[in-house]
KEGU-166961 format. One line per 2 residues: their letters; for each residue y, x, z of N, C-alpha, C. Coordinates in steps of 0.05 Angstrom, whole numbers, plus 32768, in hexadecimal, padded with zeros to 4 digits. Example, Ala and Ser with C-alpha at 12.3 -4.5 7.8 and 13.67 -1.06 7.14 Angstrom:
// KEGU-166961
as) 7F8E:8108:809C:7FA6:80F6:809C:7FBE:8108:809C  7FD3:8101:808E:7FEB:8111:808F:8001:8102:809D
***
This chain:
// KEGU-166961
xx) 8159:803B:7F73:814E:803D:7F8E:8146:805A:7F94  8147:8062:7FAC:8142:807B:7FBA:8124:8082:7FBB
xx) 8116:8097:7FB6:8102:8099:7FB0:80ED:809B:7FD0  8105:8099:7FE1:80FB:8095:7FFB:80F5:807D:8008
xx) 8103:8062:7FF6:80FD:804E:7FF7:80E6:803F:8001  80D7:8046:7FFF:80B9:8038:8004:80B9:803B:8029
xx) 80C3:8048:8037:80BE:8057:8056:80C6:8031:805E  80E3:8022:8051:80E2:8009:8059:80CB:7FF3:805E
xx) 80B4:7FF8:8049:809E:7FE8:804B:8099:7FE4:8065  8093:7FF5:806F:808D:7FF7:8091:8097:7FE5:80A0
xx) 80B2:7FD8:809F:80C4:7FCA:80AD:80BC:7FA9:80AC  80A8:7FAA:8096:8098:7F93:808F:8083:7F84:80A1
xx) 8076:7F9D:80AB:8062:7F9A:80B7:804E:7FB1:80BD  803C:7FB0:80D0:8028:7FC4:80CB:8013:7FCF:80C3
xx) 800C:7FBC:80AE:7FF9:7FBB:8097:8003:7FB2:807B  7FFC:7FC5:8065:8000:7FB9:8052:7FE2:7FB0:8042
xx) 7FD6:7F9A:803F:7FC0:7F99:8035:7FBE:7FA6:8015  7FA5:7FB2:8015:7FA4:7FBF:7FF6:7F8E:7FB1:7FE8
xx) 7F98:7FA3:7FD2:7F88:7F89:7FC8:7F81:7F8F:7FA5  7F6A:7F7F:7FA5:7F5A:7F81:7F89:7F54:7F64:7F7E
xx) 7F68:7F5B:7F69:7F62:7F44:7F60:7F58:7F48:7F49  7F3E:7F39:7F50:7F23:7F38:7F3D:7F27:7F1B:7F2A
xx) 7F3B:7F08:7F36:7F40:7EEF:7F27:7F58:7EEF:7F21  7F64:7EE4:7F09:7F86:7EE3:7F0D:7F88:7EC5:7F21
xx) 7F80:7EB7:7F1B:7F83:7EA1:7F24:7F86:7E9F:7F4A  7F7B:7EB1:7F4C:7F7A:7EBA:7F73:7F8E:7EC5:7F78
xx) 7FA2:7ED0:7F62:7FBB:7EE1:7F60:7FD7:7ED7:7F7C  7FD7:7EBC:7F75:7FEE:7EAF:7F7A:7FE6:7EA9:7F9D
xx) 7FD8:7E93:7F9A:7FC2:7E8A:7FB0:7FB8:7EA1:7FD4  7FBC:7EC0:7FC0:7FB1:7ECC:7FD0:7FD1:7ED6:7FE2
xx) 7FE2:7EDE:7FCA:7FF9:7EEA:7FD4:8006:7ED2:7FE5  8004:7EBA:7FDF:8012:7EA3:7FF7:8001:7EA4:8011
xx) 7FE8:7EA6:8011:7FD4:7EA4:8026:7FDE:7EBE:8034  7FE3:7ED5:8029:7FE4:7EF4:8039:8007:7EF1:804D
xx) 801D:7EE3:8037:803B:7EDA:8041:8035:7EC4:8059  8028:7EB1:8057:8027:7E9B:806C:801B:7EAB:807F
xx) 800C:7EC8:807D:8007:7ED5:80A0:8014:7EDD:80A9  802E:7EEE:8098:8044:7EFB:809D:803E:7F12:8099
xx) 8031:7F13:8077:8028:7F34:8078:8036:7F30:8054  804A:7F37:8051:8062:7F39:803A:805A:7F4D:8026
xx) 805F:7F66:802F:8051:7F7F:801F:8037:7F80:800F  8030:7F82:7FFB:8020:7F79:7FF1:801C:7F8E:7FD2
xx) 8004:7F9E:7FDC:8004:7FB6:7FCA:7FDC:7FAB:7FB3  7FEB:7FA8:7F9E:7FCF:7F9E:7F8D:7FC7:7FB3:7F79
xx) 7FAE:7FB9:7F7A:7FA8:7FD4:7F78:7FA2:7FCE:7F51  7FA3:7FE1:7F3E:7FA1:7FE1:7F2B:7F81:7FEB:7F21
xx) 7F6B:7FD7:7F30:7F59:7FDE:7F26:7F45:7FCE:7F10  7F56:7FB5:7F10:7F4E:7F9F:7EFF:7F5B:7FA1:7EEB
xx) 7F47:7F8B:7ED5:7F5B:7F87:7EBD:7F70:7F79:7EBF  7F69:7F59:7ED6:7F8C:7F4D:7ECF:7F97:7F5A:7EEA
xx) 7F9A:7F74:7EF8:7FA6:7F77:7F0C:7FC9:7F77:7F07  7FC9:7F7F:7EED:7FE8:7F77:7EE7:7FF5:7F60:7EE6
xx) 7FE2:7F4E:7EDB:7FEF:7F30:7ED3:7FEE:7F28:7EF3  7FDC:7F33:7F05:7FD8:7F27:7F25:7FF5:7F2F:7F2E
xx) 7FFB:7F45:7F2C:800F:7F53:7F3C:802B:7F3A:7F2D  802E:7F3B:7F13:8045:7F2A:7F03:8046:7F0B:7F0A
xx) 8029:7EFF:7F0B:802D:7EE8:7F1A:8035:7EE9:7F37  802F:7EF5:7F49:8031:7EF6:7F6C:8054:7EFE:7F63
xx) 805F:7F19:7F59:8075:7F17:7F5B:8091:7EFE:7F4E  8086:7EF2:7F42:8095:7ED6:7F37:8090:7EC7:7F45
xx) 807A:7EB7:7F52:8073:7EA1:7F61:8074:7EA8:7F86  807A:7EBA:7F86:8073:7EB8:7F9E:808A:7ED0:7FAA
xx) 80AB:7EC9:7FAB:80C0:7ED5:7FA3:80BA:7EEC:7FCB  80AF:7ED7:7FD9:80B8:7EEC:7FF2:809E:7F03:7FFD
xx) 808F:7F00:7FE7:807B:7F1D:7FE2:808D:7F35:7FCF  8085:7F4A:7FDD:8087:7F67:7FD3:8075:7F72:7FC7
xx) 8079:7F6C:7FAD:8054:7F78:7FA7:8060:7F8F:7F93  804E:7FA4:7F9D:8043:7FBC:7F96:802C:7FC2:7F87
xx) 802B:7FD6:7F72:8017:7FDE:7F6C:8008:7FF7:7F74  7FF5:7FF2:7F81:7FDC:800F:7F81:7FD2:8017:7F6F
xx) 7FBE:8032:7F6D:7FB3:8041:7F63:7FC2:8044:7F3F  7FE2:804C:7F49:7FE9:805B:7F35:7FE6:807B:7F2B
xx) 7FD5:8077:7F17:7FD3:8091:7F03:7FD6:80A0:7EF4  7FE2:8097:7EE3:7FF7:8095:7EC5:8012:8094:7EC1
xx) 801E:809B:7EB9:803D:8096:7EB5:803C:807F:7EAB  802E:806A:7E98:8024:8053:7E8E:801B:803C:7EA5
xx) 8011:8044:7EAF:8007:8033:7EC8:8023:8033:7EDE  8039:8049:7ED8:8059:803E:7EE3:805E:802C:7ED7
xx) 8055:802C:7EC3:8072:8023:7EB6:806D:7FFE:7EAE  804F:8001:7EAD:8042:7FE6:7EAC:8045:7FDD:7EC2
xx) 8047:7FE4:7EDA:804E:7FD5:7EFA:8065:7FCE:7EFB  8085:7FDC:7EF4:809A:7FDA:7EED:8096:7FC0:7EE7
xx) 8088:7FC7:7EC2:809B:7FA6:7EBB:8082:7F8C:7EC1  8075:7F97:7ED4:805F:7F7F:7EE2:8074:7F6F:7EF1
xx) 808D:7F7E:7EFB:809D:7F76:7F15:809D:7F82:7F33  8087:7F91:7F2B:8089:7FA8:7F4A:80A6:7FAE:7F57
xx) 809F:7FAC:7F6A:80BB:7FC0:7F81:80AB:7FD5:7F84  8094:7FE0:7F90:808B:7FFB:7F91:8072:8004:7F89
xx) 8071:8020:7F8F:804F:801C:7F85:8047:8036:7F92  802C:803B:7F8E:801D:8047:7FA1:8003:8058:7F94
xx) 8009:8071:7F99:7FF0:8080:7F88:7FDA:8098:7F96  7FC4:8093:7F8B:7FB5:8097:7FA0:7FB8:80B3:7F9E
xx) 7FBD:80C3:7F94:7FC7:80E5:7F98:7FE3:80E9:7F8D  7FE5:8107:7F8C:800D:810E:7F81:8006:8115:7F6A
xx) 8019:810C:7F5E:801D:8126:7F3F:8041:8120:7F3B  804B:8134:7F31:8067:8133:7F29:8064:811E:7F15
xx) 8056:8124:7F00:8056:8110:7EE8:8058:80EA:7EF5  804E:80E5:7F04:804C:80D8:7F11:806C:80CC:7F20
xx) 806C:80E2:7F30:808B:80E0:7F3A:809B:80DB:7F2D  80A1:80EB:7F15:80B8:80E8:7F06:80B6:80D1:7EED
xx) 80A0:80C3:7EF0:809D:80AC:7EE2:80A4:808E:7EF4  80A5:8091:7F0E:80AF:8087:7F1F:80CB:808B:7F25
xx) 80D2:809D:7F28:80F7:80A5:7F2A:8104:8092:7F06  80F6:809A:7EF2:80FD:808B:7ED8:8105:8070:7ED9
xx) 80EB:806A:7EE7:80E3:8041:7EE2:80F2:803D:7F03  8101:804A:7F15:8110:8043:7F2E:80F9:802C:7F3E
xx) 80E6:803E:7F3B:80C5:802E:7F4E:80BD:8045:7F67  80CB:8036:7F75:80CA:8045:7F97:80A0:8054:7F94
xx) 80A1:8068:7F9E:8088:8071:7F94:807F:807A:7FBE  805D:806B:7FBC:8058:807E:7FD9:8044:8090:7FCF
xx) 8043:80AB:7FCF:802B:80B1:7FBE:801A:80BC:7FCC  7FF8:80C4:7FCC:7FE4:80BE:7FD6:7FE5:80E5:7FDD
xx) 7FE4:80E5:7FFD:7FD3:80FD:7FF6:7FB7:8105:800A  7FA9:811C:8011:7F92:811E:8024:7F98:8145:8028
xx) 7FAA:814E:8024:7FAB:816B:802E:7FC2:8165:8038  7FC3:8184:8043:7FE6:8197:8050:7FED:8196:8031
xx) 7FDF:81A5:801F:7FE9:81AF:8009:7FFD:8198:7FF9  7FEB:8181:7FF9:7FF1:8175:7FEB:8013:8161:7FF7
xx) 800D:815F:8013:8024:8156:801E:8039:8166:801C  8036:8183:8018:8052:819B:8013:805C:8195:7FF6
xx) 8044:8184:7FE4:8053:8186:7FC6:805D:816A:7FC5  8054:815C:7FD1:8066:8144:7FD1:8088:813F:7FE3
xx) 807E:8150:7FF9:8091:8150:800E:80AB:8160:7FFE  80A4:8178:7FF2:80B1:8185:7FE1:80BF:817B:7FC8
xx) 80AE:8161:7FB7:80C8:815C:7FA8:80D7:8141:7FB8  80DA:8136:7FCA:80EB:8125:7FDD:80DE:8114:7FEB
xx) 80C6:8119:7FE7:80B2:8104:7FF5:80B2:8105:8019  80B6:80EF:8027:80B2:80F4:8041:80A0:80DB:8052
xx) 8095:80C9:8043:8087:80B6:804E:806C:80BA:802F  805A:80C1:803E:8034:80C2:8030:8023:80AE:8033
xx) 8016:80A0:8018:8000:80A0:802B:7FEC:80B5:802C  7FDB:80B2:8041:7FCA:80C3:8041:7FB1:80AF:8037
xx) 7F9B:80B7:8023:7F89:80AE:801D:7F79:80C3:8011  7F5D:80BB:8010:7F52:80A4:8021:7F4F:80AF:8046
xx) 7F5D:8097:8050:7F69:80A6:806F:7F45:80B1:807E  7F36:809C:807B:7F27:80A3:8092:7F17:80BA:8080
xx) 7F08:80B6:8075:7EF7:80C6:8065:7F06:80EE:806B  7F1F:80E9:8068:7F2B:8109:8067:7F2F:8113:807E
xx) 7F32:8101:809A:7F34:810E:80AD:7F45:80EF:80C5  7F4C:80E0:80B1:7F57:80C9:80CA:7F75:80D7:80D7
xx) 7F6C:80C1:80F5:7F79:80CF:8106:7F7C:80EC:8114  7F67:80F8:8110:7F69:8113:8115:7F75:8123:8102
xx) 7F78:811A:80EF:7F87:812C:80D1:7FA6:8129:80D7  7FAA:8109:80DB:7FC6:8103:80E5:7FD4:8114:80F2
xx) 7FBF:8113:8111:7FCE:8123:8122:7FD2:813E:811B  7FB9:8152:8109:7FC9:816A:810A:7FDE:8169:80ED
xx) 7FDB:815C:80E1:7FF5:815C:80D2:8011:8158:80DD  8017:814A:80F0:8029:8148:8104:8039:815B:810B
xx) 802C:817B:8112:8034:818F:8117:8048:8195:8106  803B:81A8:80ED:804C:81AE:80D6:805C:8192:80C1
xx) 8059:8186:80C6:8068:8170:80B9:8076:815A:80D1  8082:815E:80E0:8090:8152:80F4:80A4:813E:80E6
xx) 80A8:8142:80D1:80BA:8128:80C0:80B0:811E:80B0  8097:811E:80A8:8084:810F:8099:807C:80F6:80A1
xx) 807D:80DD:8098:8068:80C0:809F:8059:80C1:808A  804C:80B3:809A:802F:80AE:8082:8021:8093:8080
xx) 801D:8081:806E:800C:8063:8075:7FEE:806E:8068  7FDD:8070:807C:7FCA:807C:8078:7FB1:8060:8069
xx) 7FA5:8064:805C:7F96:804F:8048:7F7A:805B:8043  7F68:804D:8044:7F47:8048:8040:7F3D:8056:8052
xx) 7F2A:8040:805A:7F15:803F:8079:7F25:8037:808A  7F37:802A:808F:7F48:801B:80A4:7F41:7FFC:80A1
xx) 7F39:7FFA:80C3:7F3C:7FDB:80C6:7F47:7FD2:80E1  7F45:7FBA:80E0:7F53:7FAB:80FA:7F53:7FB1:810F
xx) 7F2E:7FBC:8119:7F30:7FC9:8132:7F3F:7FE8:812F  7F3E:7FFB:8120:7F4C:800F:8120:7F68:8012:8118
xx) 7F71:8002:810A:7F8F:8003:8107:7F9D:8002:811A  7F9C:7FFA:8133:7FB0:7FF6:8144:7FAD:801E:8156
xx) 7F9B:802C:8154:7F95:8045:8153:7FA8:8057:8141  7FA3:8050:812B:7FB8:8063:8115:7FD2:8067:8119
xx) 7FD9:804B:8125:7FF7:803A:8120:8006:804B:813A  7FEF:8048:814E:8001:805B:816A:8008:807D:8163
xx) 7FFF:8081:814B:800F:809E:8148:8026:809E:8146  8038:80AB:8146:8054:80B8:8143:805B:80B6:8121
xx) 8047:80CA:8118:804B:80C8:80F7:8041:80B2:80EC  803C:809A:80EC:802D:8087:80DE:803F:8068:80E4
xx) 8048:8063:80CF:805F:804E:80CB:804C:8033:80C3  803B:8036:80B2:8032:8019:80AD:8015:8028:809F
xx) 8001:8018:80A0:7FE5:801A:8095:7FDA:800C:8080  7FD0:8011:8070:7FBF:7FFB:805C:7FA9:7FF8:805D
xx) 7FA1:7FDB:8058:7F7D:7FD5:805C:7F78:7FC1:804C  7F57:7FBF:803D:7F55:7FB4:8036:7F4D:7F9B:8041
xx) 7F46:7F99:805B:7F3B:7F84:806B:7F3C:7F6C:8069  7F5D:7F6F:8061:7F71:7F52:8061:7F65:7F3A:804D
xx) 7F55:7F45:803B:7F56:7F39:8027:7F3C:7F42:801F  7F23:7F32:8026:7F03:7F3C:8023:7F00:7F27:8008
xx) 7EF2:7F34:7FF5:7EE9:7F25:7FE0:7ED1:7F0E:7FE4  7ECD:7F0D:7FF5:7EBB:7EF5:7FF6:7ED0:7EE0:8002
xx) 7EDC:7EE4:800F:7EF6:7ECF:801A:7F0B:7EC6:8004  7F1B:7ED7:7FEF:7F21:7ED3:7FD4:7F0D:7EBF:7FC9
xx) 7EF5:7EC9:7FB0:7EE6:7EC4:7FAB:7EDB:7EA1:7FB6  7EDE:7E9B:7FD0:7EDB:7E83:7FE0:7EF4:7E70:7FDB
xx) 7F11:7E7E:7FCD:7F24:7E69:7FD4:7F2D:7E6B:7FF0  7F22:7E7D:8005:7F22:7E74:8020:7F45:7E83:8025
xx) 7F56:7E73:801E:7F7C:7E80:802C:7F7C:7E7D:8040  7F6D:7E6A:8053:7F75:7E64:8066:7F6A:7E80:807C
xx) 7F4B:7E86:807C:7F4C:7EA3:8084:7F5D:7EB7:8080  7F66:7EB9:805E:7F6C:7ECC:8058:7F8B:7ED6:8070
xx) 7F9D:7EBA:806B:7FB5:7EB8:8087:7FB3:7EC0:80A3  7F8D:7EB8:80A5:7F91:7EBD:80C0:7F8B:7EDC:80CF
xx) 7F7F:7EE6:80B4:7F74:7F02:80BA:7F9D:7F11:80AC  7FA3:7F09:80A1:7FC3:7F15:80A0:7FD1:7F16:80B1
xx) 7FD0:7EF5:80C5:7FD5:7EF9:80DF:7FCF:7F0B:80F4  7FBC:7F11:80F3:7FB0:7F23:8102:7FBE:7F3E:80F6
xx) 7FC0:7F4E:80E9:7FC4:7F60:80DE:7FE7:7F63:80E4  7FF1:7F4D:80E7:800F:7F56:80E6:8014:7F51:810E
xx) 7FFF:7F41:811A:8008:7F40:8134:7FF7:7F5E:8136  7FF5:7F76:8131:7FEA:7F92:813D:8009:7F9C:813E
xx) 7FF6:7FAB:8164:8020:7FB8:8168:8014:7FD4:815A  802B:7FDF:8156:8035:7FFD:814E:802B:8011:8167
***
């Protein structure tokens, strides 16, 4: 796969929810509840212990989810998403080490950045779709826009401090292809069993226009 690969996610939808499974057992349950809204893409962040076995169950049982892994750090933490079953994965800053541990294991990589600087060293080894994180905290929409200037071929799915009322804000930029939030998926709604919210707040998230 093309290391530019990931820019497709977008075509999915305009949210990708960024999720933390605290139970394995919520694994399966949550990724059908997020597909029955029409929200497919499905990035599970590596902050748990069973976040791997979450990501390996959702990708076996639940064949028309895309699940992704977040907060890759490690060339190890590639390679463990790999054989979790990932299609891509997602890291919250750049490092080559990183990259080229991803080019290895053929795991479409979006990788995280919050500077110019950092977008010139990503952009620089082939990178052309970012995210930017954490979006709001660094500057949001106003960071967007002046990145825009000097990076006119850059997209970006900008991630943390985005929600429902503001996403449809981000989304009207030029540079900004698809967004991540945690919204989709509130731990007291998990935690509850509640899928049936969980669908309806995915619904919501995939009817936001661009």
């Amino acid at each position: 796969m093309s290391i530019l690969n990931t820019l497709s996610l977008a075509s999915y939808g305009p949210v990708i929810p960024v999720i933390v499974i605290q139970r394995l057992e919520d694994a399966v349950p949550l990724a059908q509840a997020l597909v029955a809204g029409g929200v497919r893409v499905l990035e599970v962040t590596l902050r748990t212990s069973c976040a791997l076995q979450a990501m390996e169950a959702m990708a076996r049982a639940v064949p028309e989810a895309i699940v992704g892994a977040g907060t890759l750090r490690t060339v190890e933490d590639v390679r463990a998403a790999r054989n979790a079953g990932c299609q891509f994965g997602v890291s919250p800053g750049y490092t080559e080490e990183i990259a080229a541990a991803c080019i290895e294991q053929g795991l479409p990589l979006l990788p995280g950045v919050s500077t110019a600087s950092e977008v010139m060293q990503a952009n620089a080894a082939g990178y052309s779709f970012l995210k930017l994180f954490p979006a709001v905290a660094v500057g949001g929409i106003n960071l967007l826009k002046a990145l825009s200037g000097p990076f006119p071929d850059v997209a970006f799915c900008p991630t943390g401090g985005i929600t429902l009322e503001t996403a449809p804000q981000f989304l009207s930029l030029p540079n900004v292809k698809v967004c991540g939030g945690s919204w989709l998926t509130p731990q007291d709604a998990v935690d509850a069993g509640d899928w049936d919210r969980i669908t309806r707040l995915a619904a919501e998230a995939s009817a936001i226009r661009r």
